[in-house]
C-alpha positions as CSV (number, residue, x, y, z in Angstrom):
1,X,30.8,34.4,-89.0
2,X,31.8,30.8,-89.7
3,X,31.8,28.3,-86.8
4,X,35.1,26.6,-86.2
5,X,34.4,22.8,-85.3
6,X,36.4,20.3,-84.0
7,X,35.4,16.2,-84.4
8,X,36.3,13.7,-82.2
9,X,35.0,10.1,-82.3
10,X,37.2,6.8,-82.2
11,X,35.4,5.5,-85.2
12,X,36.0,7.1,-88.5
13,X,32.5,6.3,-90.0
14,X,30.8,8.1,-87.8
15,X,33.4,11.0,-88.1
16,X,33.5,11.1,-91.9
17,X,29.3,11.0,-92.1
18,X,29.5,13.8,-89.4
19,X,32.4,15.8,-91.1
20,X,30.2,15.5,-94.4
21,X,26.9,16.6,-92.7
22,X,28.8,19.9,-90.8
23,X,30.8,20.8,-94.1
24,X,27.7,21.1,-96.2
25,X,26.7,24.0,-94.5
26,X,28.7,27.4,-95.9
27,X,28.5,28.7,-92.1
28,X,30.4,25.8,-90.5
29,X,33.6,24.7,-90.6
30,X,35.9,21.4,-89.5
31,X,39.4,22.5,-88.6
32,X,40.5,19.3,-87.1
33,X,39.4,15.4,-86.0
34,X,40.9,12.9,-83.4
35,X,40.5,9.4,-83.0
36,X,40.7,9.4,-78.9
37,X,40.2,12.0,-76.3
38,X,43.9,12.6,-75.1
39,X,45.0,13.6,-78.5
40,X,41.8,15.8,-78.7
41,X,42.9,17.8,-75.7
42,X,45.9,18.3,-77.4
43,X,45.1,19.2,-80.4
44,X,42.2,21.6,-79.4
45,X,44.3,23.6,-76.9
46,X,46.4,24.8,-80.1
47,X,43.6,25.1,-82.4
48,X,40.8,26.7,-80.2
49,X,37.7,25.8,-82.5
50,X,34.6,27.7,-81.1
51,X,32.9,23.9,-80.8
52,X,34.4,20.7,-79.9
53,X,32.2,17.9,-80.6
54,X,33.3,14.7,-78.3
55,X,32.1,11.2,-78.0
56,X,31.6,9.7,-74.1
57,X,33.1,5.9,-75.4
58,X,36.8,7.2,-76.8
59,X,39.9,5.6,-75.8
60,X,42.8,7.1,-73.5
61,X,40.7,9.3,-72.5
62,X,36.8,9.4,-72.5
63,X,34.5,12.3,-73.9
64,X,33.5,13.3,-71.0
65,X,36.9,13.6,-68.8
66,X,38.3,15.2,-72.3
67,X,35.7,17.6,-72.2
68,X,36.9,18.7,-68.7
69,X,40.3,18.8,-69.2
70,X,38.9,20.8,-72.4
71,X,36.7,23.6,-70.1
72,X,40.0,23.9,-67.5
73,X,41.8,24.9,-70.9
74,X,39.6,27.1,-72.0
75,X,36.0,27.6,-70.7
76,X,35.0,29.6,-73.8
77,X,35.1,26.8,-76.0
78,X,31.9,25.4,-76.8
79,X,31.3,21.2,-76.0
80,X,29.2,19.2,-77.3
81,X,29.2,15.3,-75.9
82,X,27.8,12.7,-78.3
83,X,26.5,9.5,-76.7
84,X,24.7,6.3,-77.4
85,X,24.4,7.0,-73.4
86,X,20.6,8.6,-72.7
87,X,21.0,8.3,-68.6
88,X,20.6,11.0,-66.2
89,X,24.1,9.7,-65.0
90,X,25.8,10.3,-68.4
91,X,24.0,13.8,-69.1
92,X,24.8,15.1,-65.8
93,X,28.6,13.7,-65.7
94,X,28.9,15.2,-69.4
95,X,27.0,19.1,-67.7
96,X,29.1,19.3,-65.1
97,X,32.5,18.5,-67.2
98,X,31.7,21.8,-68.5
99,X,29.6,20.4,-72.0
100,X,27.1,23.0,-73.1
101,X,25.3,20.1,-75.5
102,X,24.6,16.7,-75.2
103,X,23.7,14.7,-78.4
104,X,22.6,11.3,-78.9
105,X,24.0,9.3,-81.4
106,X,20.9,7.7,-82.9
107,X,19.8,11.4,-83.4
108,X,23.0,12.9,-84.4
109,X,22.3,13.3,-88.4
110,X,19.3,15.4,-87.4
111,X,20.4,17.9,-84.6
112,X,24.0,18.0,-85.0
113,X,23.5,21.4,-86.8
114,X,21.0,22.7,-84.5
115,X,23.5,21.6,-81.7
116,X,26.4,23.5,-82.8
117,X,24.6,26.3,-83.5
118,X,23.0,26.9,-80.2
119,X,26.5,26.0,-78.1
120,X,27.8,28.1,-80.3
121,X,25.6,30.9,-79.2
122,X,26.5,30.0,-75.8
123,X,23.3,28.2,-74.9
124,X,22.5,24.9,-73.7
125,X,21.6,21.7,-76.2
126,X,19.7,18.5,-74.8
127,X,18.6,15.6,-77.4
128,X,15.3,16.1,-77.9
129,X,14.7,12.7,-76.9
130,X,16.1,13.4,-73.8
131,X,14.4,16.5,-73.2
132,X,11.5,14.7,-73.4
133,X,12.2,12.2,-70.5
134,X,14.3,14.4,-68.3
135,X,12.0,17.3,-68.8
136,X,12.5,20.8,-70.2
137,X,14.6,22.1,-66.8
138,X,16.6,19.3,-66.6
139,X,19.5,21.5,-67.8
140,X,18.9,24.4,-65.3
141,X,21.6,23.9,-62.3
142,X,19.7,23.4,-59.6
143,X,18.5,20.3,-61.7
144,X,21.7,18.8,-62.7
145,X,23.2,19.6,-59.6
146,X,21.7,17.8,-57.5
147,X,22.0,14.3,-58.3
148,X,25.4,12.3,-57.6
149,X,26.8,9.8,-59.6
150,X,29.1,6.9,-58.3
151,X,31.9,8.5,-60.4
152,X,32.1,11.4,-57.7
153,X,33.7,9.2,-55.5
154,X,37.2,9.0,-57.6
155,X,39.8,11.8,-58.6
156,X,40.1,12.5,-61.8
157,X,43.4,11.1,-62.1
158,X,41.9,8.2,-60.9
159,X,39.3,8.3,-63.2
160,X,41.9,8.0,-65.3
161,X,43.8,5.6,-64.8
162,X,40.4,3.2,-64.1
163,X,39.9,3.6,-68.2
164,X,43.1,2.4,-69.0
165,X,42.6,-0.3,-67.0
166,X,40.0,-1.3,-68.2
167,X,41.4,-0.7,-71.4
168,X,43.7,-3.8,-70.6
169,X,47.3,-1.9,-70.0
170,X,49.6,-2.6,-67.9
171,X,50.9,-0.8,-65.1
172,X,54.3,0.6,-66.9
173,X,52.1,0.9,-69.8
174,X,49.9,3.5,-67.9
175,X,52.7,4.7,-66.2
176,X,54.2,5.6,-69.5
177,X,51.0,7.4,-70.9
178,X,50.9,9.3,-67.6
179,X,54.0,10.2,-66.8
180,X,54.2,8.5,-63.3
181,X,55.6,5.3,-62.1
182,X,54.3,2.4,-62.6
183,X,54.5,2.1,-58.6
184,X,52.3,4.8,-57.7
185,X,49.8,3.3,-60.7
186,X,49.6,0.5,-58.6
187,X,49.0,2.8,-55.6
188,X,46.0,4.1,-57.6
189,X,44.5,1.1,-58.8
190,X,44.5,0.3,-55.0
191,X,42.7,3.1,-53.9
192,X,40.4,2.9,-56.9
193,X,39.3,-1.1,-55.7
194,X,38.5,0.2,-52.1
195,X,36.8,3.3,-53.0
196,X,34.0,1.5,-55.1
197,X,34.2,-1.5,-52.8
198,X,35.9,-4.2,-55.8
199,X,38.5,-6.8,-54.9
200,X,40.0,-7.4,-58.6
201,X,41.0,-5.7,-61.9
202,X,38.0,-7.6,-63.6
203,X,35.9,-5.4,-61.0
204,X,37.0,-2.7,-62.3
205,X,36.9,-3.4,-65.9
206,X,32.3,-4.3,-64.5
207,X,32.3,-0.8,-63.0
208,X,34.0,0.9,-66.1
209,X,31.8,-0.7,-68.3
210,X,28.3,0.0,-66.5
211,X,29.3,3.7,-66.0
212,X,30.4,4.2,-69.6
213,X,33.9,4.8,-68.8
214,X,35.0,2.0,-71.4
215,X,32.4,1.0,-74.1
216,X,31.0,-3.1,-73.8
217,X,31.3,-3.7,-77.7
């Protein structure tokens, strides 16, 4: 049975070199690519690949925030997160958004079958990097589960709208994307300052950056 695969990644290097590497085998096959993780939702709730393959720095809307709007759509769908991101933070954010896989970029030509194979399957894929310094149970639940990440802290909608803040748009702008006014953005960002303890937008934009909600480069 062929495995239907869907590519998202903002740059299209990686996606064409990933698209070449999946089409080459007669088993898989790429029914669709997105440059940024809102339009990925989109266009995998009509498609419903068996295997959505998502990378954490995208923009609008992060990897691993599309990968849970992605699970609430449809929790049979197979995720795999790519990341140049090997913390605990990042793997456990990406687990509990409802990714079955988590791949790391500097590994990606090697394992990116092996991963969609195995999420496919409906088993769990860890880096083997990764599985070497987290440990081989790292991806049981009781692992995974029990550390907490600052990110907890925020909705997701606030989660959210902290990306495209840090993403440099403007209130209306945001409100616009969101569907919301550009009031109760501001209401947001307020909440967002005092709930991880920053006074200004170029806060934010620090804490977005250190937690991989917007990429440094």
């Amino acid at each position: 049975m062929t495995i239907r695969i869907f590519l998202a990644d903002d740059h299209a290097v990686v996606r064409q070199g990933l698209r070449a590497l999946l089409d080459a085998d007669p088993e898989i096959e790429v029914v669709g690519e997105s440059a940024d993780g809102r339009d990925a939702v989109r266009q995998v709730k009509q498609l419903k690949p068996d295997v959505t393959i998502l990378d954490v720095a995208m923009p609008e809307l992060n990897g691993i925030e599309a990968a849970l709007k992605i699970h609430e759509i449809d929790p049979g769908i197979g995720i795999v997160v790519l990341s140049m991101y090997s913390t605990r933070e990042h793997v456990v954010r990406a687990l509990r958004a409802g990714a079955s896989g988590y791949l790391l970029k500097e590994s990606a030509v090697v394992e990116v079958i092996d991963a969609v194979r195995e999420v496919s399957r409906g088993r769990k894929y860890l880096s083997a990097k990764l599985t070497e310094e987290l440990g081989d149970g790292f991806l049981q639940t009781e692992n995974a589960a029990s550390i907490a990440t600052p990110l907890e802290r925020l909705s997701g909608r606030e989660r959210e709208i902290l990306q495209l803040v840090a993403e440099g748009k403007t209130s209306a702008e945001i409100g616009r994307d969101l569907f919301i006014s550009p009031k109760t953005v501001d209401t947001y960002r307020s909440r967002l300052m005092a709930k991880i303890g920053v006074e200004d937008v170029a806060g934010l934009v620090r804490f977005a950056m250190q937690h991989g909600i917007v990429s440094g480069g």
